[in-house]
N, CA, C and O atoms as CSV, one atom per row, in Angstrom:
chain,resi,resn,atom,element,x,y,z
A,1,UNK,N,N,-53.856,-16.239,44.685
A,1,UNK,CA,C,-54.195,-17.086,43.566
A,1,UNK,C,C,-55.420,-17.918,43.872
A,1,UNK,O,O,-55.974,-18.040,44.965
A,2,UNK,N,N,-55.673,-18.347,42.968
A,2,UNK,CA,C,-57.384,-18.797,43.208
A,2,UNK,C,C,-57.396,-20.240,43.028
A,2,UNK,O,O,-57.526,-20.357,41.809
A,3,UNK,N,N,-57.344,-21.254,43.462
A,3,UNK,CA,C,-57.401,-22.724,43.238
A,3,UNK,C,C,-58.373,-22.960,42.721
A,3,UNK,O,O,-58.653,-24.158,42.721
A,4,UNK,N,N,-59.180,-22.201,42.168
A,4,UNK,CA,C,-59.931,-23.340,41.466
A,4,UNK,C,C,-58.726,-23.321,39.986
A,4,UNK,O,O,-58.347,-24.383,39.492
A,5,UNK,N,N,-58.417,-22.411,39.631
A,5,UNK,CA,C,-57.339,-22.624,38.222
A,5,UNK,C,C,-56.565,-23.297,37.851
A,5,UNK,O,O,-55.450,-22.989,38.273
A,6,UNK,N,N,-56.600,-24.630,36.850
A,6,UNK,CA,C,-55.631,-25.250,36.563
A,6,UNK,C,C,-53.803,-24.978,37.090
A,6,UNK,O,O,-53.306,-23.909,37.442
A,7,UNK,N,N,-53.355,-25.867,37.019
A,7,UNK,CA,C,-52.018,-25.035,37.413
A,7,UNK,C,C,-50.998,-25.922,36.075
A,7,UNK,O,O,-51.103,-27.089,35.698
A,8,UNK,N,N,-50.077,-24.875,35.622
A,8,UNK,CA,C,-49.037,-25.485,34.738
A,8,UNK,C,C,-47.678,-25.447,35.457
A,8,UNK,O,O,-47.051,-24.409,35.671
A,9,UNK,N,N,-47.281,-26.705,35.814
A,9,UNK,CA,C,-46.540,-26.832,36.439
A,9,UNK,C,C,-44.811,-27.784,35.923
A,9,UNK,O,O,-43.887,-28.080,36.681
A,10,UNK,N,N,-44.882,-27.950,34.943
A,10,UNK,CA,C,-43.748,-28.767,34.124
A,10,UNK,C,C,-42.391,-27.418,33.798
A,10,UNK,O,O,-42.298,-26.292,33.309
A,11,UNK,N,N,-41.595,-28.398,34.407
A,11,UNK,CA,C,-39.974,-27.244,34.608
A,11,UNK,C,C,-39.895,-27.131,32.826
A,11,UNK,O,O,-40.344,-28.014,32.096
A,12,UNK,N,N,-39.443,-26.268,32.482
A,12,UNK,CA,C,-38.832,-25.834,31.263
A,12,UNK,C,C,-37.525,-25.917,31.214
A,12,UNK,O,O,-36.869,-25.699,32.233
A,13,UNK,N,N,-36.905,-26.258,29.986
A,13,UNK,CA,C,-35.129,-25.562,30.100
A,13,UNK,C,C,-35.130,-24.671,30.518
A,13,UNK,O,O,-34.787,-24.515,31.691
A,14,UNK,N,N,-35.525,-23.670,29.723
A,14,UNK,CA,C,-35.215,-22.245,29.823
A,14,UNK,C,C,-36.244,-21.417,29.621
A,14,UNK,O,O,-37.080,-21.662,28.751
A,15,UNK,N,N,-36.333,-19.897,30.719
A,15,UNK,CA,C,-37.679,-19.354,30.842
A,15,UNK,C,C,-36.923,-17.623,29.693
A,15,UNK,O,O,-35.970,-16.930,30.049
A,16,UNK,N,N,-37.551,-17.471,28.721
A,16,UNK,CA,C,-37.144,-16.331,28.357
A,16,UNK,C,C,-37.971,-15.081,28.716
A,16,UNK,O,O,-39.195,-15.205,28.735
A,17,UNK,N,N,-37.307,-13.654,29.058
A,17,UNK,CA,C,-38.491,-12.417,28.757
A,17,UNK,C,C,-38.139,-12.324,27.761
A,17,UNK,O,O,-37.069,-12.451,27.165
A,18,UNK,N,N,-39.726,-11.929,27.413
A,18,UNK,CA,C,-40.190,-11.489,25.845
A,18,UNK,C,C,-41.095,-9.839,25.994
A,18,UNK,O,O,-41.769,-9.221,25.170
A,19,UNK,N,N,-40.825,-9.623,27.034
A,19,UNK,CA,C,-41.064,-8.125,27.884
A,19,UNK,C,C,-42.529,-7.854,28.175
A,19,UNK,O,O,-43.323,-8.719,28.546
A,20,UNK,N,N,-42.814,-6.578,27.974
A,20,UNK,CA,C,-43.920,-6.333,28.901
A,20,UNK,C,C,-45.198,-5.594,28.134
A,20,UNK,O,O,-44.847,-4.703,27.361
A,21,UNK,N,N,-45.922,-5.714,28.184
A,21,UNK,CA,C,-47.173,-4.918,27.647
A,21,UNK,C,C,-47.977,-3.976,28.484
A,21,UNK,O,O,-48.439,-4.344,29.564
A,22,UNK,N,N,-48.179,-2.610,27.951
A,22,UNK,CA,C,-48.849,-1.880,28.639
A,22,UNK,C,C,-50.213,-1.802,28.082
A,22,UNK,O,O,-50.296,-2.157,26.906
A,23,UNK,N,N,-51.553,-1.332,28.789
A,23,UNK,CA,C,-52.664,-1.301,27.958
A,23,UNK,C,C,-53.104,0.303,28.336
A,23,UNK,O,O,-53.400,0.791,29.427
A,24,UNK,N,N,-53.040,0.786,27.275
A,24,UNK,CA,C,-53.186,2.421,27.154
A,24,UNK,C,C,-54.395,2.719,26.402
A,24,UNK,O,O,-54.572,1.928,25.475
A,25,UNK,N,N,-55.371,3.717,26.537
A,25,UNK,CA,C,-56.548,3.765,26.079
A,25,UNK,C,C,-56.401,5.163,25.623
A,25,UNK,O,O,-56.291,6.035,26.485
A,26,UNK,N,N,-56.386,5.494,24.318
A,26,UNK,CA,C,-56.443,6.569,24.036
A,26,UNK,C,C,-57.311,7.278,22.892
A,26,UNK,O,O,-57.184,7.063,21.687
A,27,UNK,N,N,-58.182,8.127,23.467
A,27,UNK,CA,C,-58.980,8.945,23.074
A,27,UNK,C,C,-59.420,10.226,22.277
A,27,UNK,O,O,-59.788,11.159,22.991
A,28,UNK,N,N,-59.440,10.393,21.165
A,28,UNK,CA,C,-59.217,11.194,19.773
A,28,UNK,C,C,-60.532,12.412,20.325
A,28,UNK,O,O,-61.702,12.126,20.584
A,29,UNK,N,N,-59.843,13.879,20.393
A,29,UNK,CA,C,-60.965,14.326,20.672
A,29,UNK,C,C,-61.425,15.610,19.197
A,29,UNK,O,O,-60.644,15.539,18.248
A,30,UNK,N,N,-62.387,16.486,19.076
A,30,UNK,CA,C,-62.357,17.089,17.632
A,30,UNK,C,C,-61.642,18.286,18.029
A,30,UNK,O,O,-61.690,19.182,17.186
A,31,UNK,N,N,-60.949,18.558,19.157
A,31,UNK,CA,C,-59.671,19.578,18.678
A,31,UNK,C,C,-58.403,18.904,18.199
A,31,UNK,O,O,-57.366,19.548,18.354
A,32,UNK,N,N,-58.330,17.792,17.682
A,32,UNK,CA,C,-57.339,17.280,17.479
A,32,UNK,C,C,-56.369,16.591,18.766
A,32,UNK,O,O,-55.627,15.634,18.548
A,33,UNK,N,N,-56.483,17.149,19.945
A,33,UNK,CA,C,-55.652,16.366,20.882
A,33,UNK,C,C,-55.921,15.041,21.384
A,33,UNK,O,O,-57.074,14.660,21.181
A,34,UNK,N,N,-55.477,14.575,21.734
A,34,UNK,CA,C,-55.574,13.236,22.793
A,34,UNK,C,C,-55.594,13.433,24.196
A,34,UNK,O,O,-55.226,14.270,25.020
A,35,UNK,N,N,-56.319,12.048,24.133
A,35,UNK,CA,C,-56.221,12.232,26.316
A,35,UNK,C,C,-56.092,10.595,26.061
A,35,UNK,O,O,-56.535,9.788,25.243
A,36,UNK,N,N,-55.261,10.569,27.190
A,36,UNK,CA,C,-54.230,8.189,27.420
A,36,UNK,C,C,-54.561,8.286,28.879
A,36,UNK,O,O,-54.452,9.129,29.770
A,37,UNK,N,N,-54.867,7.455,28.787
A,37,UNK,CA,C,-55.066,6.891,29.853
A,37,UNK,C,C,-54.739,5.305,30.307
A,37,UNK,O,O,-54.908,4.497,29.394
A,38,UNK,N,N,-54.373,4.848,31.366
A,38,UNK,CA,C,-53.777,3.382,31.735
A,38,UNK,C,C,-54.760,2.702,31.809
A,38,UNK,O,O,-55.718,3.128,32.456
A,39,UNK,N,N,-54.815,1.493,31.195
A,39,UNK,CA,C,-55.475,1.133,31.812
A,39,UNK,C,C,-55.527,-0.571,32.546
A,39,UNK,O,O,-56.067,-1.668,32.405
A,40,UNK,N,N,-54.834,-0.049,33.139
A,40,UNK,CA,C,-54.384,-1.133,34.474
A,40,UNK,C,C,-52.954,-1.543,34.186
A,40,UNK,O,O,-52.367,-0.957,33.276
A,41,UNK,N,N,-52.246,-2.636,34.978
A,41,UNK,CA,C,-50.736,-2.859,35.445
A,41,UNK,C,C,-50.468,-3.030,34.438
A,41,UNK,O,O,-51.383,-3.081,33.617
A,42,UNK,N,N,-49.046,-3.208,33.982
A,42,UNK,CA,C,-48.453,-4.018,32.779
A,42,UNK,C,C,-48.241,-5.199,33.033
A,42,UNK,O,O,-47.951,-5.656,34.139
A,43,UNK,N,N,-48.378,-5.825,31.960
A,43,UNK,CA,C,-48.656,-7.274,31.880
A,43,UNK,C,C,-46.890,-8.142,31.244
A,43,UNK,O,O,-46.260,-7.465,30.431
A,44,UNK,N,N,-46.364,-9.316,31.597
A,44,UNK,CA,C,-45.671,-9.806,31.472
A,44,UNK,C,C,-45.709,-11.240,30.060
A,44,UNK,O,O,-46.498,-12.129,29.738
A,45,UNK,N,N,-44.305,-10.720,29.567
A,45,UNK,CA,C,-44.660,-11.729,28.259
A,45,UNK,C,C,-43.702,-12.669,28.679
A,45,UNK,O,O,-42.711,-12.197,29.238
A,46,UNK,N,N,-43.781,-14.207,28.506
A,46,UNK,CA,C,-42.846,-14.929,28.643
A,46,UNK,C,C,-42.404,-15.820,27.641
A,46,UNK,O,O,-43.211,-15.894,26.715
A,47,UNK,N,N,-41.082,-16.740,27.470
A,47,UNK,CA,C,-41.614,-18.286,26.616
A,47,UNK,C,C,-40.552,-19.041,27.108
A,47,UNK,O,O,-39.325,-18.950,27.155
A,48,UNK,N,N,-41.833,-20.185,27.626
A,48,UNK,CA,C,-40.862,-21.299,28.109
A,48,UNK,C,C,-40.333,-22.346,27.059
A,48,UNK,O,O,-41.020,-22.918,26.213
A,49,UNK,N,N,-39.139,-22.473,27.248
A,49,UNK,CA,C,-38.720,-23.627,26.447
A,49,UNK,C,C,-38.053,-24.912,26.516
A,49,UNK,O,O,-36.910,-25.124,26.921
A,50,UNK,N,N,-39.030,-25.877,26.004
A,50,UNK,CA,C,-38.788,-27.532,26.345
A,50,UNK,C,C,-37.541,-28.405,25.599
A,50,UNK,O,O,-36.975,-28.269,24.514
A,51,UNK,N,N,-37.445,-29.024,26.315
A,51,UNK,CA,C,-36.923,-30.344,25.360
A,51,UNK,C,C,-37.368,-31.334,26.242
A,51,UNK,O,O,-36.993,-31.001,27.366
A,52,UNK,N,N,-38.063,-32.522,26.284
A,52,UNK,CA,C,-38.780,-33.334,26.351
A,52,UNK,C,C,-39.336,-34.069,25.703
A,52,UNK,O,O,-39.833,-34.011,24.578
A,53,UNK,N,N,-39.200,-35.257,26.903
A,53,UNK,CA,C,-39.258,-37.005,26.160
A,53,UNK,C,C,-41.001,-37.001,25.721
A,53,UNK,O,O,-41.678,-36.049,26.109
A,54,UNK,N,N,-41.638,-38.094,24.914
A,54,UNK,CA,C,-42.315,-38.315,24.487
A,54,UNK,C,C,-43.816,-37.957,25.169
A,54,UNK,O,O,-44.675,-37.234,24.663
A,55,UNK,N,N,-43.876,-38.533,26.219
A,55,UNK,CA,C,-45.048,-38.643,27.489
A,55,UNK,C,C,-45.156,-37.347,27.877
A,55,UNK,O,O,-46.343,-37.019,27.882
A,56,UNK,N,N,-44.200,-36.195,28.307
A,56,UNK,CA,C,-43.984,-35.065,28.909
A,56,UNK,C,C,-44.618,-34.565,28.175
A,56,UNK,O,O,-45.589,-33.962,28.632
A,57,UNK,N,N,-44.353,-34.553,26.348
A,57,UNK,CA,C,-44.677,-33.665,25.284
A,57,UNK,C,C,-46.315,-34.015,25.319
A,57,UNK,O,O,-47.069,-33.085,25.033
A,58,UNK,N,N,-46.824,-35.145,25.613
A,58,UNK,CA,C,-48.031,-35.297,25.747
A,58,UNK,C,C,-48.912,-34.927,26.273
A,58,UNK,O,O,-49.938,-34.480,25.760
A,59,UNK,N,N,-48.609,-35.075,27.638
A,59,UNK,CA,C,-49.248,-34.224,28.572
A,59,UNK,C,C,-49.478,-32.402,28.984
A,59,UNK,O,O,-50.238,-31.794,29.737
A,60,UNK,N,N,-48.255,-31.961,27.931
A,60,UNK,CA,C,-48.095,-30.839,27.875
A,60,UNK,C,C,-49.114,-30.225,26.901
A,60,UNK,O,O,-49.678,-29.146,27.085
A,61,UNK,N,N,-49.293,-31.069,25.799
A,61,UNK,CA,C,-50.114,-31.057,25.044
A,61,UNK,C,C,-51.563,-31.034,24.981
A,61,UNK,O,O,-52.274,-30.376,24.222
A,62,UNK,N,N,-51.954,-32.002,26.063
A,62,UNK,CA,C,-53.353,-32.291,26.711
A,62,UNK,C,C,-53.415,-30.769,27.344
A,62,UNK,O,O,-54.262,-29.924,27.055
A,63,UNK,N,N,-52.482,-30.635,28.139
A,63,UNK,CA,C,-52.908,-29.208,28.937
A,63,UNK,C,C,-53.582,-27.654,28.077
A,63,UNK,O,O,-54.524,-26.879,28.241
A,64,UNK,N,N,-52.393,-27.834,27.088
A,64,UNK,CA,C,-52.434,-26.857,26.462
A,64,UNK,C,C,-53.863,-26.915,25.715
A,64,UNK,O,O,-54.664,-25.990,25.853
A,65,UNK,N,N,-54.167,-28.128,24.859
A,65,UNK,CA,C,-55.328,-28.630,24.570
A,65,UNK,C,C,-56.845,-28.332,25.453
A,65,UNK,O,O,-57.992,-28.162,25.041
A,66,UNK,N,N,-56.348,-28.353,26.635
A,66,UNK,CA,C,-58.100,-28.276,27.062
A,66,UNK,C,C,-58.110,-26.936,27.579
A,66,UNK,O,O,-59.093,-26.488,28.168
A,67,UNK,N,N,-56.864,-26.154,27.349
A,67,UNK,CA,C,-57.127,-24.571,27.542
A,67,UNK,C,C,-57.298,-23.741,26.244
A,67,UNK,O,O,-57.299,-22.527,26.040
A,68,UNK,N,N,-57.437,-24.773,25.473
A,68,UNK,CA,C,-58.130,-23.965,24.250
A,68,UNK,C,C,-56.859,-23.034,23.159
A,68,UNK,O,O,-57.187,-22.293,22.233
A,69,UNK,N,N,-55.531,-23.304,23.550
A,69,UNK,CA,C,-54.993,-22.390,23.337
A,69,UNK,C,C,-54.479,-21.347,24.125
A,69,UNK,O,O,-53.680,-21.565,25.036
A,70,UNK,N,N,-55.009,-19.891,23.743
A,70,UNK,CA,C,-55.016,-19.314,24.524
A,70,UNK,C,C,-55.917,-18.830,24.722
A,70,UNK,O,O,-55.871,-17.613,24.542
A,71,UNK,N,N,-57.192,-19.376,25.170
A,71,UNK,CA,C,-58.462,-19.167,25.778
A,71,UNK,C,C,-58.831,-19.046,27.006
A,71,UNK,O,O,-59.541,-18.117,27.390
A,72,UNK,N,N,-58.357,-20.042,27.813
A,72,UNK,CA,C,-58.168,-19.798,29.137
A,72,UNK,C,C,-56.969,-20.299,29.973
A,72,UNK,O,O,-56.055,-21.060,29.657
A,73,UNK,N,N,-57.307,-19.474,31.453
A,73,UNK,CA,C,-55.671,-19.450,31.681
A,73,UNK,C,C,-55.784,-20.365,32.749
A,73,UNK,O,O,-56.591,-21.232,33.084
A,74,UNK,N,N,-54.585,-19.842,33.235
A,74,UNK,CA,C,-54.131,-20.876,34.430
A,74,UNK,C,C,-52.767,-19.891,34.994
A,74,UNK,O,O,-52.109,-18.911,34.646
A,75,UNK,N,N,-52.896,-21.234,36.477
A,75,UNK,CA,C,-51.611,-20.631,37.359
A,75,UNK,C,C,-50.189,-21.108,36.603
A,75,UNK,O,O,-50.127,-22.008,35.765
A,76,UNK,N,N,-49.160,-20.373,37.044
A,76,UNK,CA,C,-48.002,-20.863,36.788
A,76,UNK,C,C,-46.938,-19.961,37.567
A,76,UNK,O,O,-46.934,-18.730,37.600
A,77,UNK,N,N,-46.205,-20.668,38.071
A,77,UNK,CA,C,-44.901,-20.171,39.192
A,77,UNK,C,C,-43.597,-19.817,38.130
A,77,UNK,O,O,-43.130,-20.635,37.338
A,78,UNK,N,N,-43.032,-18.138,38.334
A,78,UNK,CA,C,-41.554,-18.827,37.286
A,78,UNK,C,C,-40.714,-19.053,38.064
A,78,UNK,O,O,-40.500,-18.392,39.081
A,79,UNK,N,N,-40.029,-20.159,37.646
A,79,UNK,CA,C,-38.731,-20.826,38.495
A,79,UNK,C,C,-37.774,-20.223,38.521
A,79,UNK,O,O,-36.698,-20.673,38.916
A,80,UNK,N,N,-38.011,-18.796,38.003
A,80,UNK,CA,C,-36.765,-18.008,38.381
A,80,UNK,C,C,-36.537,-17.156,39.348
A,80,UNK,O,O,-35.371,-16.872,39.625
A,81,UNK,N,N,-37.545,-16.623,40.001
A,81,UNK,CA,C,-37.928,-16.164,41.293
A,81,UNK,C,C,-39.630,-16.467,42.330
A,81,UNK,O,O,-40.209,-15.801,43.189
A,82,UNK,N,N,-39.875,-17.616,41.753
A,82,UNK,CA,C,-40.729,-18.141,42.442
A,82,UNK,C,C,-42.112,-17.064,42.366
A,82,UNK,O,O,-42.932,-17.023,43.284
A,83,UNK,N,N,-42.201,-16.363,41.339
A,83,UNK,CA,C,-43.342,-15.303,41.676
A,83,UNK,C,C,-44.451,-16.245,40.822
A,83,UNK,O,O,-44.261,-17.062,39.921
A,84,UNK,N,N,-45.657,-15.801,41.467
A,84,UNK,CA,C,-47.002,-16.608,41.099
A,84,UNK,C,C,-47.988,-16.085,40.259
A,84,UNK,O,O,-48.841,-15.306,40.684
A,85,UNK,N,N,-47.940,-16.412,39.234
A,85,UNK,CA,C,-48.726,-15.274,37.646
A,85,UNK,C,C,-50.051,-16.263,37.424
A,85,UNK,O,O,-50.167,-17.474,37.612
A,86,UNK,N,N,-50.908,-15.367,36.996
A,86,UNK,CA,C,-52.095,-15.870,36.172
A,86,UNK,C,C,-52.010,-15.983,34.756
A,86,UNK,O,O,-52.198,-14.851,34.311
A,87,UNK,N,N,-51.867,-16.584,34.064
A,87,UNK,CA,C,-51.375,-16.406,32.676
A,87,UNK,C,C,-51.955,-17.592,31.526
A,87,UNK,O,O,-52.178,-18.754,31.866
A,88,UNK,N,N,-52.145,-17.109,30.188
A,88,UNK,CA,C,-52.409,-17.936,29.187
A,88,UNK,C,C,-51.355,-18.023,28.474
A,88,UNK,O,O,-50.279,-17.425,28.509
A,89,UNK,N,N,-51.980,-19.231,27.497
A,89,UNK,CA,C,-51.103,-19.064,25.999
A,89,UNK,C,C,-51.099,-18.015,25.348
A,89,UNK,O,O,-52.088,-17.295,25.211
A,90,UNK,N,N,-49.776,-17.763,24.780
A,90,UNK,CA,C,-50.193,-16.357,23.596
A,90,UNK,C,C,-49.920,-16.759,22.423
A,90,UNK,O,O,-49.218,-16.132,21.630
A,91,UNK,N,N,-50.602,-18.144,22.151
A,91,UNK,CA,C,-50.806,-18.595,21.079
A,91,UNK,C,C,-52.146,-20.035,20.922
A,91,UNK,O,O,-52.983,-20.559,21.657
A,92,UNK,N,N,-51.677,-20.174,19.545
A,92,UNK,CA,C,-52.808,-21.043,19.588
A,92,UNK,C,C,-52.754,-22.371,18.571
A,92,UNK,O,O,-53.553,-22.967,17.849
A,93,UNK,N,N,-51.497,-22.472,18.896
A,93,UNK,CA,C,-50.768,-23.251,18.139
A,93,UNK,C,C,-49.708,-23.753,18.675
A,93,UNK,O,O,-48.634,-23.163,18.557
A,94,UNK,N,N,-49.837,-25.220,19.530
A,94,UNK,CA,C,-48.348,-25.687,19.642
A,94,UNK,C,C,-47.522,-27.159,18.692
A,94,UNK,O,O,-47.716,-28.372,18.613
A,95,UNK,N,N,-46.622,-26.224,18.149
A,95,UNK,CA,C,-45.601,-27.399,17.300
A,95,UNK,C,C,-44.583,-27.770,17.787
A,95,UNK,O,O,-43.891,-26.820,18.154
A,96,UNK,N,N,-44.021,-29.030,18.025
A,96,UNK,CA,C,-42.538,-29.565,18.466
A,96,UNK,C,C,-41.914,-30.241,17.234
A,96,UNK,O,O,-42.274,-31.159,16.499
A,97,UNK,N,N,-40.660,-29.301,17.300
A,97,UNK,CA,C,-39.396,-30.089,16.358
A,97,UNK,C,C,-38.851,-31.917,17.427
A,97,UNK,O,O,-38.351,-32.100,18.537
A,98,UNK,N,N,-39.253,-32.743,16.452
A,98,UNK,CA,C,-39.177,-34.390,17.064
A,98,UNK,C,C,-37.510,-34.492,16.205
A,98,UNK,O,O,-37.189,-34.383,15.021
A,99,UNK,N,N,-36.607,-34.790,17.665
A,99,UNK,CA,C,-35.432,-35.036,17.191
A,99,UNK,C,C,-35.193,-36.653,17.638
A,99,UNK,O,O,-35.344,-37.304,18.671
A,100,UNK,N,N,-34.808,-36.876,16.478
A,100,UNK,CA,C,-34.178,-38.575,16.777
A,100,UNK,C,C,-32.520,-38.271,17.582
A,100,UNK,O,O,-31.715,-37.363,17.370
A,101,UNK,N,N,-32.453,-39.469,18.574
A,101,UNK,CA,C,-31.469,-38.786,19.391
A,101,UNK,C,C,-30.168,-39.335,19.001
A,101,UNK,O,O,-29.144,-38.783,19.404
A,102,UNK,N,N,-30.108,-40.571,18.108
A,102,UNK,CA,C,-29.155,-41.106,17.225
A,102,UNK,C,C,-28.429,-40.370,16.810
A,102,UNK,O,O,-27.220,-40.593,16.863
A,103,UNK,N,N,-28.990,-39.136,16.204
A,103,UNK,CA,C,-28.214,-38.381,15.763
A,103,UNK,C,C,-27.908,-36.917,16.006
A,103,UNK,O,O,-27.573,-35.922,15.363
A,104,UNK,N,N,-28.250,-37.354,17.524
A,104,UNK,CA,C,-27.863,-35.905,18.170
A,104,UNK,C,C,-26.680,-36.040,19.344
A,104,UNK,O,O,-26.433,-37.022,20.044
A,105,UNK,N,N,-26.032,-34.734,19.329
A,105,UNK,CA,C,-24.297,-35.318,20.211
A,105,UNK,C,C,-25.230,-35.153,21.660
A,105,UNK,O,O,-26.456,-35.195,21.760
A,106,UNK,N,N,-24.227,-34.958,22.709
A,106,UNK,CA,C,-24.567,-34.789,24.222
A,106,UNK,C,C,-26.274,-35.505,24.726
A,106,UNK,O,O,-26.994,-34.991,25.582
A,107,UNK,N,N,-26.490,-36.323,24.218
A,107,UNK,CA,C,-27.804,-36.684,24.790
A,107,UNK,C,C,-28.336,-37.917,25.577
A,107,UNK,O,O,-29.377,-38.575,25.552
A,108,UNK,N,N,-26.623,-37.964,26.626
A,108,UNK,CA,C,-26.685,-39.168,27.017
A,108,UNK,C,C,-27.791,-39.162,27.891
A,108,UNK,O,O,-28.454,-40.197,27.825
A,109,UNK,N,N,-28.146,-38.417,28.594
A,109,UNK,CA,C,-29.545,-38.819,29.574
A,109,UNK,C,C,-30.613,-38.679,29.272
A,109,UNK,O,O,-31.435,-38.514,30.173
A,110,UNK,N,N,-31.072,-38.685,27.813
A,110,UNK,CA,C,-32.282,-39.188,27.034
A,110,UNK,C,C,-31.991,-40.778,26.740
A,110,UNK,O,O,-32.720,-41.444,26.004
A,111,UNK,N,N,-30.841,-41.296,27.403
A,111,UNK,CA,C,-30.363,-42.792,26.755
A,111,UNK,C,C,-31.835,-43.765,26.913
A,111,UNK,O,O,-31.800,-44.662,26.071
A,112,UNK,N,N,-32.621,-43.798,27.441
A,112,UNK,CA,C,-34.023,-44.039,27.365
A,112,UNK,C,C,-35.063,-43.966,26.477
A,112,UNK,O,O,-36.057,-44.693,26.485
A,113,UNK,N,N,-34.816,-43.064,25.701
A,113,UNK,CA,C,-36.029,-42.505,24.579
A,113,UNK,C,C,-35.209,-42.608,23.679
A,113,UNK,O,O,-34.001,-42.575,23.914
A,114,UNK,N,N,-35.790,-42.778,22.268
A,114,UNK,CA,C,-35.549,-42.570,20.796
A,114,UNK,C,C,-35.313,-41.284,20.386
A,114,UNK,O,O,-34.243,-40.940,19.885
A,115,UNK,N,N,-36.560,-40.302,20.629
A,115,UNK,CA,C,-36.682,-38.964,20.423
A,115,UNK,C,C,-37.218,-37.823,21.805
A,115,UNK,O,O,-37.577,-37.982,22.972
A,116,UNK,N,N,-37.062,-36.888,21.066
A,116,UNK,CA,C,-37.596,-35.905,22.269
A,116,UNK,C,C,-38.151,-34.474,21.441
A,116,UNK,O,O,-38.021,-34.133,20.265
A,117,UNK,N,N,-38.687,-33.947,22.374
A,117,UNK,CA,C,-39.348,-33.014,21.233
A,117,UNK,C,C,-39.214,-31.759,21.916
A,117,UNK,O,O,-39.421,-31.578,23.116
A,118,UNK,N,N,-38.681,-30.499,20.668
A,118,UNK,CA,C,-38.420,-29.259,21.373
A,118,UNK,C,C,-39.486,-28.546,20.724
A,118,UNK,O,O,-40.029,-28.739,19.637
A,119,UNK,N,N,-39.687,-27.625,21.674
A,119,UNK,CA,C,-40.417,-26.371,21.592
A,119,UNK,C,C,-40.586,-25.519,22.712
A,119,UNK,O,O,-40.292,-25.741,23.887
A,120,UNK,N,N,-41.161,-24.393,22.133
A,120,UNK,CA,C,-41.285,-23.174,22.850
A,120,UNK,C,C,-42.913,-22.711,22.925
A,120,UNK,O,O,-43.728,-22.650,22.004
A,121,UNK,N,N,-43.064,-22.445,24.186
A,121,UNK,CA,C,-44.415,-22.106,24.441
A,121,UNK,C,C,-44.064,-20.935,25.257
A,121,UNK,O,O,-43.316,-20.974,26.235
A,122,UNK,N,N,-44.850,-19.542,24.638
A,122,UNK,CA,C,-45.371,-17.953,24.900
A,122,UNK,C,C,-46.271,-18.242,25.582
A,122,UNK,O,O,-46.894,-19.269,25.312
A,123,UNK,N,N,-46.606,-17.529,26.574
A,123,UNK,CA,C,-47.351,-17.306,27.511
A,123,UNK,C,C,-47.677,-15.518,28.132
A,123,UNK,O,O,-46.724,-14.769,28.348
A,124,UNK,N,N,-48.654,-15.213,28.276
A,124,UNK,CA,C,-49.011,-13.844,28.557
A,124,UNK,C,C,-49.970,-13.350,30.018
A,124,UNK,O,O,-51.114,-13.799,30.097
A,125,UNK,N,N,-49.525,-12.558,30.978
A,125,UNK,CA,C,-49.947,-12.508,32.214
A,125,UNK,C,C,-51.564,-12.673,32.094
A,125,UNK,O,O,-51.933,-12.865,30.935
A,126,UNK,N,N,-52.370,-12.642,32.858
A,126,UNK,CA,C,-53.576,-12.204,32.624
A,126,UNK,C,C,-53.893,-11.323,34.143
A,126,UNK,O,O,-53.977,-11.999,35.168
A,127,UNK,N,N,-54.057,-9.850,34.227
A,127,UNK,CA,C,-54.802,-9.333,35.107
A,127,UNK,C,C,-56.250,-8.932,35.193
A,127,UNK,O,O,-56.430,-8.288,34.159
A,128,UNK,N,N,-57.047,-8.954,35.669
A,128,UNK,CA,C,-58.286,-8.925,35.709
A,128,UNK,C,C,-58.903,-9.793,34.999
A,128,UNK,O,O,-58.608,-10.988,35.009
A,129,UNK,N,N,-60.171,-9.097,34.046
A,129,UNK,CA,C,-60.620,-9.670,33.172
A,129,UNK,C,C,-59.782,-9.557,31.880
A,129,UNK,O,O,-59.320,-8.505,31.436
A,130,UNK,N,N,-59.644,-10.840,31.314
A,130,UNK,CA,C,-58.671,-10.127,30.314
A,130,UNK,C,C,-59.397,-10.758,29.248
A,130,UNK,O,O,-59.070,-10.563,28.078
């Protein structure tokens, strides 16, 4: 991994697969057949998902913010087997549902905050140039 790359480093609840992408290049020739070809590893889809207090959602935000989206990437570790990906947003748009916690059951260890804000952020490997 390359240090100069930002790193996203904020635990998620929960890390989902959203599976895998292959990049196949395929070529129309005038007898009618094809020729495919790979072209390079398959790539990994993910989405992490938050619930987080006010400040967290902020900073998550800033991050996401000065990467443009999904413009450029960054490091990120998944906490589910510690493997080390290059990866962007695979979006370009982040929204959080803001829950008041008054009126939400089990949320005694937000007893600190008013609200907290959920969402889900996709993320997509990046190998090479991507």
């Amino acid at each position: 991994m390359s240090n100069a790359e930002p790193v996203f480093d904020w635990q998620p609840e929960r890390v989902r697969s959203l599976g895998s992408i292959h990049n196949t290049l395929i070529t129309s020739k005038e007898d009618v057949s094809e020729q495919r070809r790979s072209k390079g590893s398959k790539r990994i889809r993910v989405a992490l998902d938050f619930i987080v207090d006010d400040d967290t959602f902020e900073d998550i935000l800033d991050f996401f913010d000065d990467r443009q989206g999904r413009f450029e990437s960054f490091e990120w570790t998944d906490p589910r087997d510690d493997t080390e990906y290059t990866m962007r947003f695979d979006t370009d748009e982040l929204e959080a549902e803001e829950t008041d916690l008054e009126e939400r059951e089990g949320t005694e260890i937000w007893s600190e905050y008013d609200y907290v804000y959920e969402f889900s952020l996709p993320m997509i490997e990046v190998i090479g140039e991507d």
